[in-house]
Every structure is written in structure tokens, then in C-alpha cells.
N, C-alpha and C positions, 0 to 999 in steps of 0.2 A: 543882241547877239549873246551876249550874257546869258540872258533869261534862257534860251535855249541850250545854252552850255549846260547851265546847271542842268536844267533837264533832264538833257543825255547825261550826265554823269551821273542824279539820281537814277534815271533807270535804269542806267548799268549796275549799278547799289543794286537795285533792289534783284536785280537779273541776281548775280553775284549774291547773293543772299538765298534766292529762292534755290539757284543750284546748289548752295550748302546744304539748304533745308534738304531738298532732294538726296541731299551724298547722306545725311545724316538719318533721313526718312527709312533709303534705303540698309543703310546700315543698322537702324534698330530693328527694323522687322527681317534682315538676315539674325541677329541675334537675339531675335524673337522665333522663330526657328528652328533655330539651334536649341534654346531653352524649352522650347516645345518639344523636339526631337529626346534631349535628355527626361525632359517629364515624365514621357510616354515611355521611354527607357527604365527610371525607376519606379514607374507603377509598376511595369512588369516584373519587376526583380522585385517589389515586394509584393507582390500576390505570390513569387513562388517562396518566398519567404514565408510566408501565412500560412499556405501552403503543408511546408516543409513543419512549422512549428508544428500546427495541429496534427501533422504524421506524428511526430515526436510525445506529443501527449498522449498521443492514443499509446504507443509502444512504451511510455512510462508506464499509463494507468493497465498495459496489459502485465508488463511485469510485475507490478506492484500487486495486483490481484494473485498474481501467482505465484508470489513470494508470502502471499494473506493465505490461498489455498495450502500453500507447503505448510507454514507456521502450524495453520487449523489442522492440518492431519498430523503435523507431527504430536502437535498438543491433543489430539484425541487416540492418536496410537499411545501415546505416554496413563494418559489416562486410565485408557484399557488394562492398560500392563499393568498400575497400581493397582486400580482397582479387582482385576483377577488376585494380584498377590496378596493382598488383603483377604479377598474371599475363602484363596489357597489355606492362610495363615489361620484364618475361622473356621475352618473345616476342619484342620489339624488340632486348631484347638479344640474344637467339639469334639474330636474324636478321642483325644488325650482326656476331655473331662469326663467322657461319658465311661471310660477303661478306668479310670481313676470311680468313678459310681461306685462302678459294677465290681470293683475290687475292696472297695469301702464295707457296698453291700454282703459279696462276699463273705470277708471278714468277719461283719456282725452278723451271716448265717451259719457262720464257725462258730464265732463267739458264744451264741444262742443255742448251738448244739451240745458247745465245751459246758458249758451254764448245765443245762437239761440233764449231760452226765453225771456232772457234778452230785448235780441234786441228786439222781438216781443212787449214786456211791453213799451218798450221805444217809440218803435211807435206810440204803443194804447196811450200811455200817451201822445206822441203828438199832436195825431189826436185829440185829445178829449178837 
């Protein structure tokens, strides 16, 4: 009788045991689940993250380009501008050297005329 006591009371063990196993089974794969459920939660939340980033880059690199386009036009408006006043400044100068020639020249076609009289006076003054 014994021998069957134990028995029954291993099988009840083991009953008692497998039902744990069971509470325990079922409760890893509820919290398997649940962790599944969250996974698939922040996949989604980072793909609109990814998303969102690469929006962000593009609207960086579009500013940036068009803070590179301003830059370049301001830098070749500026350029223009020296560069004409420079040309301005060359022009006036050449105009200022060529006035300055032509009154140099002048001068020495005075001077060469003054000369020429000269002479003439000095002959008359000899002849006479």
C-alpha cells in the first residue's frame, strides 16, 4: 500500500509541477506578446523617425545650398561692383593722362612756336 501511496503522491508532484509549467508556459508567451507587440511598436516609431531624419537632411542641405547660392551672388555682386569701380577709376585716369598729353604737348607746340619767334626777332635784331 505504500508503494501505491507514493505513487499517487508522485503523480500528483508531477501533475502539480506540469500545471506550474503550464501557468508559467502560459505566462512567458503572454509576455512574449506583449514584447512582440511593443517591438512592432518601435519599429514603427523608428521608421517614422528615419523618416523624419532624412526630411531634415534634405531641408538642411536645401538651406545650406541656398545660403551657398546667396553667399555666391553676394560675392559676385561685390565683385562686379569692384571690379566696374576699378575700370571707372582707369578710365578717369586715362582720361586725366591723356588731358595732361595733350597739354604737355601743347605747351611744347607753344614753346616751339615761342622758340621759332625768338629766332625770328633775333635775326631781325641782327639784320637791322
Amino acid at each position: 500500500m505504500k508503494f501505491w501511496r507514493n505513487k499517487a503522491l508522485k503523480a500528483a508532484k508531477v501533475t502539480d509541477k506540469v500545471t506550474e509549467l503550464e501557468k508559467q508556459l502560459n505566462k512567458v508567451e503572454g509576455e512574449k506578446s506583449e514584447v512582440e507587440e511593443q517591438l512592432a511598436a518601435v519599429r514603427e516609431e523608428l521608421q517614422g523617425e528615419r523618416r523624419r531624419y532624412r526630411e531634415l537632411q534634405k531641408r538642411a542641405k536645401r538651406e545650406k545650398n541656398a545660403v551657398v547660392r546667396a553667399a555666391r551672388g553676394r560675392w559676385e555682386q561685390r565683385t562686379r561692383e569692384l571690379k566696374e569701380g576699378y575700370e571707372q577709376q582707369l578710365e578717369e585716369t586715362r582720361a586725366v593722362l591723356e588731358e595732361e598729353v595733350q597739354k604737355r604737348l601743347d605747351a611744347e607746340f607753344v614753346g616751339i612756336g615761342l622758340e621759332a619767334e625768338l629766332m625770328r626777332l633775333r635775326r631781325e635784331q641782327r639784320g637791322n
